[in-house]
PADRENFI-147645 format. One record per atom (N, C-alpha, C, O, CB): residue number from 1; residue in three letters; atom name; x, y, z negated. Coordinates in steps of 0.02 Angstrom, whole numbers, padded with zeros to 5 digits. Atoms other than C-alpha are relative to their C-alpha. Glycine has a CB too. Example, Ala and Ser with C-alpha at 12.3 -4.5 7.8 and 13.67 -1.06 7.14 Angstrom:
BEGIN
n: 1	res: Ala	atom: N	u: 00045	v: -00059	w: 00000
n: 1	res: Ala	atom: CA	u: 00615	v: -00225	w: -00390
n: 1	res: Ala	atom: C	u: 00045	v: 00060	w: 00000
n: 1	res: Ala	atom: O	u: 00097	v: 00059	w: -00033
n: 1	res: Ala	atom: CB	u: -00050	v: 00001	w: -00062
n: 2	res: Ser	atom: N	u: -00042	v: -00059	w: 00003
n: 2	res: Ser	atom: CA	u: 00684	v: -00053	w: -00357
n: 2	res: Ser	atom: C	u: -00039	v: 00055	w: -00037
n: 2	res: Ser	atom: O	u: -00014	v: 00110	w: -00045
n: 2	res: Ser	atom: CB	u: 00020	v: 00023	w: 00071
//
This chain:
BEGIN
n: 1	res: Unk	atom: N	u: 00062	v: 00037	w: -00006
n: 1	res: Unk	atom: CA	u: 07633	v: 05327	w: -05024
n: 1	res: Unk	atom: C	u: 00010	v: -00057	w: 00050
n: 1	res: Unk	atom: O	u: 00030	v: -00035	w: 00104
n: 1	res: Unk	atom: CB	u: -00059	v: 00047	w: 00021
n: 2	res: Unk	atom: N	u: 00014	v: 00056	w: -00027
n: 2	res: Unk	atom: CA	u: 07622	v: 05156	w: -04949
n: 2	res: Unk	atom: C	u: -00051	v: -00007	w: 00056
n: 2	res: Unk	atom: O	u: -00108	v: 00015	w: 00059
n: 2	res: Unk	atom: CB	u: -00014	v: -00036	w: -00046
n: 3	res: Unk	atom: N	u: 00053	v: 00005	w: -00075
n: 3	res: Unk	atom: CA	u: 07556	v: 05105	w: -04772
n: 3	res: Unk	atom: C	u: -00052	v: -00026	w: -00025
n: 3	res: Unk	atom: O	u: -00101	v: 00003	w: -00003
n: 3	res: Unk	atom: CB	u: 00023	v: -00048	w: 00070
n: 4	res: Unk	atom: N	u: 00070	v: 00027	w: 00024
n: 4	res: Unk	atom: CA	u: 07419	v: 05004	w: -04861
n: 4	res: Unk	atom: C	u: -00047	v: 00035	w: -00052
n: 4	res: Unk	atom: O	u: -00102	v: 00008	w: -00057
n: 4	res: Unk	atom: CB	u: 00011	v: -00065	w: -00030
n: 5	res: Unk	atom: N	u: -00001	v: -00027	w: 00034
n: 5	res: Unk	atom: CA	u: 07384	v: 05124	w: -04989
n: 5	res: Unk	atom: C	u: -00075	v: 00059	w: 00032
n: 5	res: Unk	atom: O	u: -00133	v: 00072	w: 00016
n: 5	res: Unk	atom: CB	u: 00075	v: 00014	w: -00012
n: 6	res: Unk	atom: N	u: 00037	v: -00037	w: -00047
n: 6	res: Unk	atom: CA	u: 07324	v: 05242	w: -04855
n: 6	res: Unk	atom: C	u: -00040	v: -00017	w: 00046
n: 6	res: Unk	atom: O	u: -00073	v: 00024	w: 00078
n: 6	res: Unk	atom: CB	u: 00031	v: 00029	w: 00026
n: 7	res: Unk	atom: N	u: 00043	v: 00021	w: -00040
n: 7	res: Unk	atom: CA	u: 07239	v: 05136	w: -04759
n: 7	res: Unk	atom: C	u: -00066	v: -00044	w: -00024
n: 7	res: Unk	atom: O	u: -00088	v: -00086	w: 00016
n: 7	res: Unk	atom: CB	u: 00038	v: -00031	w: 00041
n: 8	res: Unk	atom: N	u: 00041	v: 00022	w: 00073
n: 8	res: Unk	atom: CA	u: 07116	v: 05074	w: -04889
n: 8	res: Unk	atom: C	u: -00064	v: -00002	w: 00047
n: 8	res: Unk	atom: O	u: -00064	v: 00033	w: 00098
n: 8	res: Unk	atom: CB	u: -00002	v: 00066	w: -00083
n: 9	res: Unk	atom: N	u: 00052	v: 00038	w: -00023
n: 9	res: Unk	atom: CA	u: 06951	v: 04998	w: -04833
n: 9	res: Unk	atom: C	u: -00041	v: 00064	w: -00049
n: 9	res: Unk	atom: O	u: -00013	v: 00082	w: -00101
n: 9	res: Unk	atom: CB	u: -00002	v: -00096	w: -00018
n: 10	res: Unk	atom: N	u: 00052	v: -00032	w: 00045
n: 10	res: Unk	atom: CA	u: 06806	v: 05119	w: -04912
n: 10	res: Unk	atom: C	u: -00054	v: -00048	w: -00003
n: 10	res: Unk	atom: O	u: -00084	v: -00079	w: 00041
n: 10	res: Unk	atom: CB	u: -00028	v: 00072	w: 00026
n: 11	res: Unk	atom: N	u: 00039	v: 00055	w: 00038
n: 11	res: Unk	atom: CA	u: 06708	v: 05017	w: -05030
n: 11	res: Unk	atom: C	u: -00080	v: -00004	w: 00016
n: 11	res: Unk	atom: O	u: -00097	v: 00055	w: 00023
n: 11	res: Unk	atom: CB	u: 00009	v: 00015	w: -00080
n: 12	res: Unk	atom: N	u: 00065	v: -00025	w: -00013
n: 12	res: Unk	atom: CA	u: 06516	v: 05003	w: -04992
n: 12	res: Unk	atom: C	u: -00044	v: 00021	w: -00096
n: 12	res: Unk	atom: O	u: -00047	v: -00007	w: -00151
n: 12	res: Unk	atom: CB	u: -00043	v: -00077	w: 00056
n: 13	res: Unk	atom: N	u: 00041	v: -00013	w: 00062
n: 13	res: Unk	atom: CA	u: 06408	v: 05093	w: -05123
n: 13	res: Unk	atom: C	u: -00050	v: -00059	w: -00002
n: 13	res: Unk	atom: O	u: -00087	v: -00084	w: 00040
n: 13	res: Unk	atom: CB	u: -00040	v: 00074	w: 00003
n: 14	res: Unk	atom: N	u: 00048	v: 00053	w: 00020
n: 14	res: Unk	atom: CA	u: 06326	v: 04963	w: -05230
n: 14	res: Unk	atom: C	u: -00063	v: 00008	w: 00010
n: 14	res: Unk	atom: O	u: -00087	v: 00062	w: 00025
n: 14	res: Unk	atom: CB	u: 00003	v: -00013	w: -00061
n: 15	res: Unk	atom: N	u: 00055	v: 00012	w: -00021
n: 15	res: Unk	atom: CA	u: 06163	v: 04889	w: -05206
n: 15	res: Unk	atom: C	u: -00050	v: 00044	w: -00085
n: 15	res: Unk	atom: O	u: -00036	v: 00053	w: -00144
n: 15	res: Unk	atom: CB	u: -00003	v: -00098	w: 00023
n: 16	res: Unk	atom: N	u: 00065	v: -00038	w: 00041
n: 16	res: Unk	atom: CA	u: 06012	v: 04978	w: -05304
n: 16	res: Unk	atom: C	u: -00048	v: -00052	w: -00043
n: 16	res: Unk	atom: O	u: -00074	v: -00096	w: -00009
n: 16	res: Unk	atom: CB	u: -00054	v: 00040	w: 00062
n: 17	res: Unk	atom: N	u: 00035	v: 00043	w: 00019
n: 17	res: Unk	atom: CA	u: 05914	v: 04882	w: -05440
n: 17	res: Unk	atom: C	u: -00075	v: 00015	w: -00002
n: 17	res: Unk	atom: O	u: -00087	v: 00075	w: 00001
n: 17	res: Unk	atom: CB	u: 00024	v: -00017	w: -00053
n: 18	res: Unk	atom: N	u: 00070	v: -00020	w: 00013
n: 18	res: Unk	atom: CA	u: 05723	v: 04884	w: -05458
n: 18	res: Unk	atom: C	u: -00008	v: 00052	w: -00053
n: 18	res: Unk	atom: O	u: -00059	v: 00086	w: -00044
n: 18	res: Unk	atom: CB	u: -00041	v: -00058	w: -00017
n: 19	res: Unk	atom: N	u: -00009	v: -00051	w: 00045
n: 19	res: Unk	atom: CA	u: 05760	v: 05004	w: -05612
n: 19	res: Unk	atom: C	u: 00022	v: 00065	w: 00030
n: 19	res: Unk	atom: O	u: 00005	v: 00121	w: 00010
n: 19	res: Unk	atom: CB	u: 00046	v: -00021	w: -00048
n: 20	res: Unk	atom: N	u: -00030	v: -00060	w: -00042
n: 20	res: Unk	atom: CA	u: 05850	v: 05115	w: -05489
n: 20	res: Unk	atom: C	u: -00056	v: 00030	w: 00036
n: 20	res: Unk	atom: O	u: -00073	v: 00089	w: 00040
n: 20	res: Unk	atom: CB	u: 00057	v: -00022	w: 00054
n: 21	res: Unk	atom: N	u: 00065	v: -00056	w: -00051
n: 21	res: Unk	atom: CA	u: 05693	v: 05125	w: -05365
n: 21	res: Unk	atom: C	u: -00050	v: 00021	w: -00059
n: 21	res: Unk	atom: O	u: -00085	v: 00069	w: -00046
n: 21	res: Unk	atom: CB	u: -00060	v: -00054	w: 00076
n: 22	res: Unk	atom: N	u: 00063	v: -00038	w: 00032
n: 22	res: Unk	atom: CA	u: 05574	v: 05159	w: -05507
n: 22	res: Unk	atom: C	u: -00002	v: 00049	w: -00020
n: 22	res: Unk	atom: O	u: -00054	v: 00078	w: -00035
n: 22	res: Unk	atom: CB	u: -00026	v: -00020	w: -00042
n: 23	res: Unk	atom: N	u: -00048	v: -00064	w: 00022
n: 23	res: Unk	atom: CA	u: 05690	v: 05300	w: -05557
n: 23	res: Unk	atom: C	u: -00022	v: 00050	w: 00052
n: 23	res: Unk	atom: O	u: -00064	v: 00093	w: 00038
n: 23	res: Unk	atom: CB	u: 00090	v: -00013	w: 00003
n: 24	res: Unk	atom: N	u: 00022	v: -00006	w: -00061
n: 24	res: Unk	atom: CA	u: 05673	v: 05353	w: -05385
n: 24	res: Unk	atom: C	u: -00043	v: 00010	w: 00038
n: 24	res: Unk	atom: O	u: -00038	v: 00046	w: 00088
n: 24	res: Unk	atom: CB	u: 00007	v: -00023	w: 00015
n: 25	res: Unk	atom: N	u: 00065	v: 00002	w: -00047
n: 25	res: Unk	atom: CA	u: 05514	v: 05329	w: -05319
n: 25	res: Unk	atom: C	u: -00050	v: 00029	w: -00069
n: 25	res: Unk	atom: O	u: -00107	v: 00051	w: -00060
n: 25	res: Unk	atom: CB	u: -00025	v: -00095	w: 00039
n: 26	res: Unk	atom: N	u: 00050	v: 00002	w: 00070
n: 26	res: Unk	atom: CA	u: 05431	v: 05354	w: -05493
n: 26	res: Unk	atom: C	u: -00056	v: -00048	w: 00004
n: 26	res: Unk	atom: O	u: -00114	v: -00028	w: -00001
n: 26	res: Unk	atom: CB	u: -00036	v: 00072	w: -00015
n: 27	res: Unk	atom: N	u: 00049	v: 00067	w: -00010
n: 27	res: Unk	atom: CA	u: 05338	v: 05191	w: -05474
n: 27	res: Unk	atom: C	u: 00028	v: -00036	w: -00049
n: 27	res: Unk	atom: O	u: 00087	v: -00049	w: -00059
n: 27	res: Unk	atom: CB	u: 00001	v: -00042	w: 00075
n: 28	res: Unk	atom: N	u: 00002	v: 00063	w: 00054
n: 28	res: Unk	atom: CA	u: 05308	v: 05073	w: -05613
n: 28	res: Unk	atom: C	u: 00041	v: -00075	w: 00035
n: 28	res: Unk	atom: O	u: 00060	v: -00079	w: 00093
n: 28	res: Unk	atom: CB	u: -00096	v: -00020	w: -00017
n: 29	res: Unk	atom: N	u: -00048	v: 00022	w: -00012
n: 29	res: Unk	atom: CA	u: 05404	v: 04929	w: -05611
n: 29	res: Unk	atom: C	u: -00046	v: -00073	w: 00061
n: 29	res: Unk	atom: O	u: -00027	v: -00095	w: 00115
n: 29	res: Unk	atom: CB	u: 00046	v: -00014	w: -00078
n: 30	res: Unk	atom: N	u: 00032	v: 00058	w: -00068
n: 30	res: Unk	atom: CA	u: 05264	v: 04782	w: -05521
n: 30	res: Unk	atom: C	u: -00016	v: 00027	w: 00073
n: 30	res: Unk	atom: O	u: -00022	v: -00003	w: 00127
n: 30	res: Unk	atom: CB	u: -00079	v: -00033	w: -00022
n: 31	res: Unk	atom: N	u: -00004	v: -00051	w: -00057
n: 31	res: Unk	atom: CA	u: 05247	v: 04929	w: -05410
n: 31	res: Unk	atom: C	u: 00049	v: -00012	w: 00045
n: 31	res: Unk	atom: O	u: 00039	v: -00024	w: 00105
n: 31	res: Unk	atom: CB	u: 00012	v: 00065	w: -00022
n: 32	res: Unk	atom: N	u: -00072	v: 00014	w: -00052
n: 32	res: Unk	atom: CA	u: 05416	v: 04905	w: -05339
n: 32	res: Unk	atom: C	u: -00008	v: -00077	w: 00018
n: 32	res: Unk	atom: O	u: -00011	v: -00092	w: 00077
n: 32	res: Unk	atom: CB	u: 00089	v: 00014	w: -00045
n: 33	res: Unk	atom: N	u: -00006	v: 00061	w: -00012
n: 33	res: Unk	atom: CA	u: 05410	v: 04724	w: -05349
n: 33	res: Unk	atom: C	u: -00030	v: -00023	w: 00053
n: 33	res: Unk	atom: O	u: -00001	v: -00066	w: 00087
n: 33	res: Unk	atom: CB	u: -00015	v: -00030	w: -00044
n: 34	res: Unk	atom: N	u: 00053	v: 00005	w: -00028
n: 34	res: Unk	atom: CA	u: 05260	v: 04722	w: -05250
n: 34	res: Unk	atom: C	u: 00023	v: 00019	w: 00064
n: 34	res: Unk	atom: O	u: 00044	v: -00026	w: 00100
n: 34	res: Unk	atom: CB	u: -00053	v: 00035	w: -00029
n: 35	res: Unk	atom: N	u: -00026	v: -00015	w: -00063
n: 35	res: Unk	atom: CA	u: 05309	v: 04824	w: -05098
n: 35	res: Unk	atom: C	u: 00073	v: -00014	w: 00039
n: 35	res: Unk	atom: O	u: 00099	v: 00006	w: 00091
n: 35	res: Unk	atom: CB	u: -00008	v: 00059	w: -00003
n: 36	res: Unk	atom: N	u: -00065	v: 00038	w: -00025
n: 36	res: Unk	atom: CA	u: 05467	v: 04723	w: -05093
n: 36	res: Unk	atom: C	u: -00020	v: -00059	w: 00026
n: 36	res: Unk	atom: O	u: 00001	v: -00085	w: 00078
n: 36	res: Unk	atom: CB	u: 00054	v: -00016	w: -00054
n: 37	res: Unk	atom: N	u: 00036	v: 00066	w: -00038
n: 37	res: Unk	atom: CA	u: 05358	v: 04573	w: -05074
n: 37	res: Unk	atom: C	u: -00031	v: -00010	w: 00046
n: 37	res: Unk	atom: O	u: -00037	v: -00064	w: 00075
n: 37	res: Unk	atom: CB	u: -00035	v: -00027	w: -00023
n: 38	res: Unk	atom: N	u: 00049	v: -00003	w: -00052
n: 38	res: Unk	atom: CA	u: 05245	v: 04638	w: -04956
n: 38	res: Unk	atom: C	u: 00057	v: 00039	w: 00053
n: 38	res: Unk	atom: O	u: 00031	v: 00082	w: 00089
n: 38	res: Unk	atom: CB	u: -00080	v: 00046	w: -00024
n: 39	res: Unk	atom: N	u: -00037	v: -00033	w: -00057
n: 39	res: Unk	atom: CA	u: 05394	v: 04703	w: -04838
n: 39	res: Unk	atom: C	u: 00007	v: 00072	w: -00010
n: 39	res: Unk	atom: O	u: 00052	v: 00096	w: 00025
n: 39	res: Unk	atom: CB	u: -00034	v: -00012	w: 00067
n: 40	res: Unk	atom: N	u: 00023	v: -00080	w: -00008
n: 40	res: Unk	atom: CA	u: 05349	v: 04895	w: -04876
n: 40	res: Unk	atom: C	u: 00083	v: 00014	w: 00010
n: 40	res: Unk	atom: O	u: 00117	v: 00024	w: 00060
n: 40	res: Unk	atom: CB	u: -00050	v: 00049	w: -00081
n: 41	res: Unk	atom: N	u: -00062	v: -00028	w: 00006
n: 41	res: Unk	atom: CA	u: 05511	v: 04931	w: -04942
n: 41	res: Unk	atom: C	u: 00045	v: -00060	w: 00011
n: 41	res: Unk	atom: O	u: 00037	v: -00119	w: -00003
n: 41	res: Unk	atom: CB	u: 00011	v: 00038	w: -00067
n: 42	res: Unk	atom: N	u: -00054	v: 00054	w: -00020
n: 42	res: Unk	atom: CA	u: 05664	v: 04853	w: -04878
n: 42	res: Unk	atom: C	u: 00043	v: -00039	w: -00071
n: 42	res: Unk	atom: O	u: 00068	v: -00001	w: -00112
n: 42	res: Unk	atom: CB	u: 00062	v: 00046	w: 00052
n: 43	res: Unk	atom: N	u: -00056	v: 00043	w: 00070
n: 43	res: Unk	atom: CA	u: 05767	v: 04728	w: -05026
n: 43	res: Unk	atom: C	u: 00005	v: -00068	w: 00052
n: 43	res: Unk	atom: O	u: -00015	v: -00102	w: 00099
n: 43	res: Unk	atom: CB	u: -00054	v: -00027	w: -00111
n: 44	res: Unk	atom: N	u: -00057	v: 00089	w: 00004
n: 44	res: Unk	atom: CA	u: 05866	v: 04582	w: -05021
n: 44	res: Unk	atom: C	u: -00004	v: -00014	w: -00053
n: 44	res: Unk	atom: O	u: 00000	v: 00024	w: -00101
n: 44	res: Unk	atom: CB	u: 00090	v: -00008	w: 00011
n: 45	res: Unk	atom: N	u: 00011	v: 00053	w: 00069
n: 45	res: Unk	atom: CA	u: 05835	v: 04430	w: -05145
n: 45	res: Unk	atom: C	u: 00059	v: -00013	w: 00007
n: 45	res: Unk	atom: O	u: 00083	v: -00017	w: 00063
n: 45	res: Unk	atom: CB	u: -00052	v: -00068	w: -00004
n: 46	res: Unk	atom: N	u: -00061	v: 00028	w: 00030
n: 46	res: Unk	atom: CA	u: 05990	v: 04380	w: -05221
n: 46	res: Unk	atom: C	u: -00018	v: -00050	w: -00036
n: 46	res: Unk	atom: O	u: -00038	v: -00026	w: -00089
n: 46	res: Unk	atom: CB	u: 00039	v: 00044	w: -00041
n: 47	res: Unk	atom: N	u: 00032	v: 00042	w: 00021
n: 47	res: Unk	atom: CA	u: 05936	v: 04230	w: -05281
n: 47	res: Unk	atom: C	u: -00075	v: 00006	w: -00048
n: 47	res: Unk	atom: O	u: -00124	v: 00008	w: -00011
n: 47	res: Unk	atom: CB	u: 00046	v: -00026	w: -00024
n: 48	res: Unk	atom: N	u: 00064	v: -00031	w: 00033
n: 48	res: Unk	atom: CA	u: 05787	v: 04269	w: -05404
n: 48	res: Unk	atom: C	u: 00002	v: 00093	w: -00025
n: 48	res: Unk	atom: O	u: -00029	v: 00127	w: -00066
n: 48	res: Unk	atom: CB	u: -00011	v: -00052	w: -00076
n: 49	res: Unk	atom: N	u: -00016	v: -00067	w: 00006
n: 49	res: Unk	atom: CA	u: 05840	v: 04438	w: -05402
n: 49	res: Unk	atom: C	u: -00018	v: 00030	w: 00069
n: 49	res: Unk	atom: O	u: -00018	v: -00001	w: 00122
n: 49	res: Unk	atom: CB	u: 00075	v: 00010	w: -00020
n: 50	res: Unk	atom: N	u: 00003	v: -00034	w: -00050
n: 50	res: Unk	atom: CA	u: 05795	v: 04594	w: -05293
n: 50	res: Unk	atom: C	u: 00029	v: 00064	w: -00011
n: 50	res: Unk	atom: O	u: 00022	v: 00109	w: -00053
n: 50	res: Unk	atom: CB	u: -00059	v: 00000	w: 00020
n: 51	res: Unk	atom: N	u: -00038	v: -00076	w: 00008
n: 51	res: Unk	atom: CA	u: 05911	v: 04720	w: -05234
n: 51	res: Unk	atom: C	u: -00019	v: 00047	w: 00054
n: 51	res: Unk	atom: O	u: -00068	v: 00026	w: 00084
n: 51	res: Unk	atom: CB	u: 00085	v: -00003	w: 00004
n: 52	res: Unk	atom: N	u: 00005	v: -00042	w: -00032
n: 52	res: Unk	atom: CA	u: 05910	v: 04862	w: -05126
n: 52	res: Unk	atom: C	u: 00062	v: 00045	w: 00022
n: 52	res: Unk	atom: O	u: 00100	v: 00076	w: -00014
n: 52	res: Unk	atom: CB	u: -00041	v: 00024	w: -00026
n: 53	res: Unk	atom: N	u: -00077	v: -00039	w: -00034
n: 53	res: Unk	atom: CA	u: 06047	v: 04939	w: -04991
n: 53	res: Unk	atom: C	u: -00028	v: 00075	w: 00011
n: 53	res: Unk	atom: O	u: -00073	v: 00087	w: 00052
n: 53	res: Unk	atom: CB	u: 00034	v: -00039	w: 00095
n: 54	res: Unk	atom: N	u: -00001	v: -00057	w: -00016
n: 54	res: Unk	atom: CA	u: 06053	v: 05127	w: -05010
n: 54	res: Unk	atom: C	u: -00037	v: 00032	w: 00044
n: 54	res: Unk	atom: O	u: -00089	v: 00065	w: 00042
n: 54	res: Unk	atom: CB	u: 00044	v: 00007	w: 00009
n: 55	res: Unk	atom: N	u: 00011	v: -00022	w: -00044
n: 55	res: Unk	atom: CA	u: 06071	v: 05152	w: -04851
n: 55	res: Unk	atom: C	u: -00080	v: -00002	w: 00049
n: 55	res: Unk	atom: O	u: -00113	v: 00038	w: 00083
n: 55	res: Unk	atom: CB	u: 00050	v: -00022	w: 00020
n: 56	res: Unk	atom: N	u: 00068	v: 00015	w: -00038
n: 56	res: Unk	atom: CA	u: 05920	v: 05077	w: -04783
n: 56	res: Unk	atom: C	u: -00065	v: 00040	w: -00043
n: 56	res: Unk	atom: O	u: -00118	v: 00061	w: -00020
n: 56	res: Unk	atom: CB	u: -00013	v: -00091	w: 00001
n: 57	res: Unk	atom: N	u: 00073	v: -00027	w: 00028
n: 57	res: Unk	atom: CA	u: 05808	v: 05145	w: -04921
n: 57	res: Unk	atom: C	u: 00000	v: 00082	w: 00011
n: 57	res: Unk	atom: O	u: -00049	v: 00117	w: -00003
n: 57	res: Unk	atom: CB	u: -00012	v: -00020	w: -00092
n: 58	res: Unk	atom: N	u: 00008	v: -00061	w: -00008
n: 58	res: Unk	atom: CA	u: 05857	v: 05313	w: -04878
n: 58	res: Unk	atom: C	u: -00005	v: 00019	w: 00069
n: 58	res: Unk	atom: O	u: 00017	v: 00074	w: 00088
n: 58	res: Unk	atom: CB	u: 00045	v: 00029	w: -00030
n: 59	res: Unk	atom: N	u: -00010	v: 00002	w: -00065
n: 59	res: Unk	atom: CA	u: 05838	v: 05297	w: -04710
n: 59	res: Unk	atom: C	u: -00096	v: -00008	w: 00028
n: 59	res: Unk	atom: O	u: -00132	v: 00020	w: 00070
n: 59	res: Unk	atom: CB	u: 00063	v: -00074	w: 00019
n: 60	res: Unk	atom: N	u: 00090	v: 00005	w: -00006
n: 60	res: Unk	atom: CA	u: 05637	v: 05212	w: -04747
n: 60	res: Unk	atom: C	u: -00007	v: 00041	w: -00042
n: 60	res: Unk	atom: O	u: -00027	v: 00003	w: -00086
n: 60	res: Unk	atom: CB	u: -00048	v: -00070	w: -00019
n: 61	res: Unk	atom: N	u: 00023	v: -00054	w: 00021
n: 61	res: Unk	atom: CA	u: 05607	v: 05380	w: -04845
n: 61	res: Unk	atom: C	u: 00002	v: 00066	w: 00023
n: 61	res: Unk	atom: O	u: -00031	v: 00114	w: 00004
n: 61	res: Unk	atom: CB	u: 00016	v: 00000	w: -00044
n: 62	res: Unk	atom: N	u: 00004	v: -00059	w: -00041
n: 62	res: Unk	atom: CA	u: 05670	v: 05499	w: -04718
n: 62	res: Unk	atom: C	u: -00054	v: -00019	w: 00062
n: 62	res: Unk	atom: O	u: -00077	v: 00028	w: 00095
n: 62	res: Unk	atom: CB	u: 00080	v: 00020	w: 00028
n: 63	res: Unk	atom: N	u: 00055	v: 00018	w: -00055
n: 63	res: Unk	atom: CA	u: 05543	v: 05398	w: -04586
n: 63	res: Unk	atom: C	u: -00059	v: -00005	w: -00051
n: 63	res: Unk	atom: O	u: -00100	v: -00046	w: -00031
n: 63	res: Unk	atom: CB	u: 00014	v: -00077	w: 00050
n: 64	res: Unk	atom: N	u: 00059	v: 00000	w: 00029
n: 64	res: Unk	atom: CA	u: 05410	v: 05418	w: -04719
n: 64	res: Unk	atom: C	u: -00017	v: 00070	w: -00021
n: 64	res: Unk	atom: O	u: -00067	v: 00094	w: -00050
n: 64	res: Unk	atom: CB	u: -00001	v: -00048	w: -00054
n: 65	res: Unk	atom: N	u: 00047	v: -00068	w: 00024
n: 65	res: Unk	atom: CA	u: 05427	v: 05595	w: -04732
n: 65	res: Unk	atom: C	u: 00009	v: 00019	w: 00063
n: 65	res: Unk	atom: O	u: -00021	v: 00073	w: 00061
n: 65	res: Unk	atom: CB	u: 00023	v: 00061	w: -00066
n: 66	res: Unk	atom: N	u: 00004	v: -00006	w: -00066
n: 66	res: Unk	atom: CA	u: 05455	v: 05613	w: -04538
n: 66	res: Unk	atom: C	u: -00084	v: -00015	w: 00002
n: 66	res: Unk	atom: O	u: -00124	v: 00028	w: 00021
n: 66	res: Unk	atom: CB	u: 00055	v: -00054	w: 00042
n: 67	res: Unk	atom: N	u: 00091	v: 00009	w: -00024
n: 67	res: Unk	atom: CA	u: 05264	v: 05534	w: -04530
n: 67	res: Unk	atom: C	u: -00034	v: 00031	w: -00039
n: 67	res: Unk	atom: O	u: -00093	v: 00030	w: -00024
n: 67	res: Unk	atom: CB	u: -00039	v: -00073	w: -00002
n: 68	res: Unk	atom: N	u: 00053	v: -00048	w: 00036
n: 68	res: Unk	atom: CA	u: 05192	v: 05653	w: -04666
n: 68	res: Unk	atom: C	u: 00015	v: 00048	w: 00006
n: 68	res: Unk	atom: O	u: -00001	v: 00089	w: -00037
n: 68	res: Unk	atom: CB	u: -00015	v: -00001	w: -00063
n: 69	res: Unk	atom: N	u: -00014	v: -00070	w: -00022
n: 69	res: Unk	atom: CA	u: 05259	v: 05791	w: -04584
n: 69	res: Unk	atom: C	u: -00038	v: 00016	w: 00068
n: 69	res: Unk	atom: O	u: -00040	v: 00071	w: 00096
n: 69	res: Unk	atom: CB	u: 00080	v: 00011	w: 00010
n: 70	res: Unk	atom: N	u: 00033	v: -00019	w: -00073
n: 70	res: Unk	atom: CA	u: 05159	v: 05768	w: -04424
n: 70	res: Unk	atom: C	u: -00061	v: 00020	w: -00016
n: 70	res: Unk	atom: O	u: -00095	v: -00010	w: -00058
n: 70	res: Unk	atom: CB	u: -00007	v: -00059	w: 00057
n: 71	res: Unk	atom: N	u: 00042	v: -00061	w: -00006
n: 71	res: Unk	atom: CA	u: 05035	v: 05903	w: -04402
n: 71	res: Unk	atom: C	u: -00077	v: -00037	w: 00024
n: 71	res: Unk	atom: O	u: -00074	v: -00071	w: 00075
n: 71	res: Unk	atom: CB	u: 00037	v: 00062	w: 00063
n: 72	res: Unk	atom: N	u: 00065	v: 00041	w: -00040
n: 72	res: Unk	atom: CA	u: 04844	v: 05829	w: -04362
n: 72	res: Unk	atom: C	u: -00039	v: 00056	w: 00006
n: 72	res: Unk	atom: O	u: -00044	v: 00103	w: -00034
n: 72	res: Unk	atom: CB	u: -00045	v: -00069	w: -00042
n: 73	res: Unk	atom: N	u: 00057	v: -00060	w: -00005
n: 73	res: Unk	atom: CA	u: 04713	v: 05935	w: -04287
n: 73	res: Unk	atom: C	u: -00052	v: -00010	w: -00020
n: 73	res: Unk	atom: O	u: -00073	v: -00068	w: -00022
n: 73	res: Unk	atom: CB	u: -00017	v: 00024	w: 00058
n: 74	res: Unk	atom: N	u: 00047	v: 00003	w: 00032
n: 74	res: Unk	atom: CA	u: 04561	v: 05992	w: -04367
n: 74	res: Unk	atom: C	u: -00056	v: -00015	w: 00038
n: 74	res: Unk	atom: O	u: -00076	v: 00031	w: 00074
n: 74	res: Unk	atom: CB	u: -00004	v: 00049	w: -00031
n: 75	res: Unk	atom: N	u: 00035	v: 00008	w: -00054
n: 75	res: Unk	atom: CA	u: 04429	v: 05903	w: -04274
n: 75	res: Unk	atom: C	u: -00074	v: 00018	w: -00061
n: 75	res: Unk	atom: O	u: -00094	v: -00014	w: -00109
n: 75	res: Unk	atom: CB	u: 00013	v: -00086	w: 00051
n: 76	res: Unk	atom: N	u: 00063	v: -00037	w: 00012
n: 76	res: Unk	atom: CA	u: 04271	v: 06018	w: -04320
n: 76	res: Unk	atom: C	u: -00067	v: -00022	w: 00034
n: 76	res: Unk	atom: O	u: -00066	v: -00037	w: 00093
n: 76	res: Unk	atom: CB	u: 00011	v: 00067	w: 00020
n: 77	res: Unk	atom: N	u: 00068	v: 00033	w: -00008
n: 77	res: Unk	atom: CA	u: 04079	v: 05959	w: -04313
n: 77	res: Unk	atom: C	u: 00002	v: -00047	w: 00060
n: 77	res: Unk	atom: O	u: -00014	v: -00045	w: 00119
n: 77	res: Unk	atom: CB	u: -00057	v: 00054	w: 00011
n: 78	res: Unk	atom: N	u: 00017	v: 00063	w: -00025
n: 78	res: Unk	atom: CA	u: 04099	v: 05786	w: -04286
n: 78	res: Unk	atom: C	u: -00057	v: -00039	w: -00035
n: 78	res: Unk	atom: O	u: -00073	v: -00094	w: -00015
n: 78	res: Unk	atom: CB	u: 00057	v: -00039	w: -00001
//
């Protein structure tokens, strides 16, 4: 095996298409479009195109179930 062979760069997993998050999120497709436009969900425009890095979207879905996991108390006869 070759010194370069073994020292190989690991590739980044490709970017995610709007077909991917609707797969995903089960959201219709202006659905996605929408919370890409409004910041919700993180994408990158590729020129008239919108993609999505993995990493980041799995990263804003573990901080979205981090905040629907916090516990609220039952505030009784208000």
């Amino acid at each position: 095996m070759s010194e370069t062979a073994s020292q190989q760069v690991p590739r980044p997993e490709p970017l995610w298409t709007v077909r991917d998050m609707q797969s995903l999120l089960r959201l219709g497709r202006n659905t996605v479009y929408d919370l890409a436009t409004r910041g919700v969900l993180p994408s990158i425009r590729i020129g008239s195109r919108v993609r999505f890095e993995p990493v980041k979207i799995r990263a804003w879905l573990e901080a979205r179930a981090a905040q629907s996991a916090q516990v609220l108390p039952l505030r009784r006869g208000v």
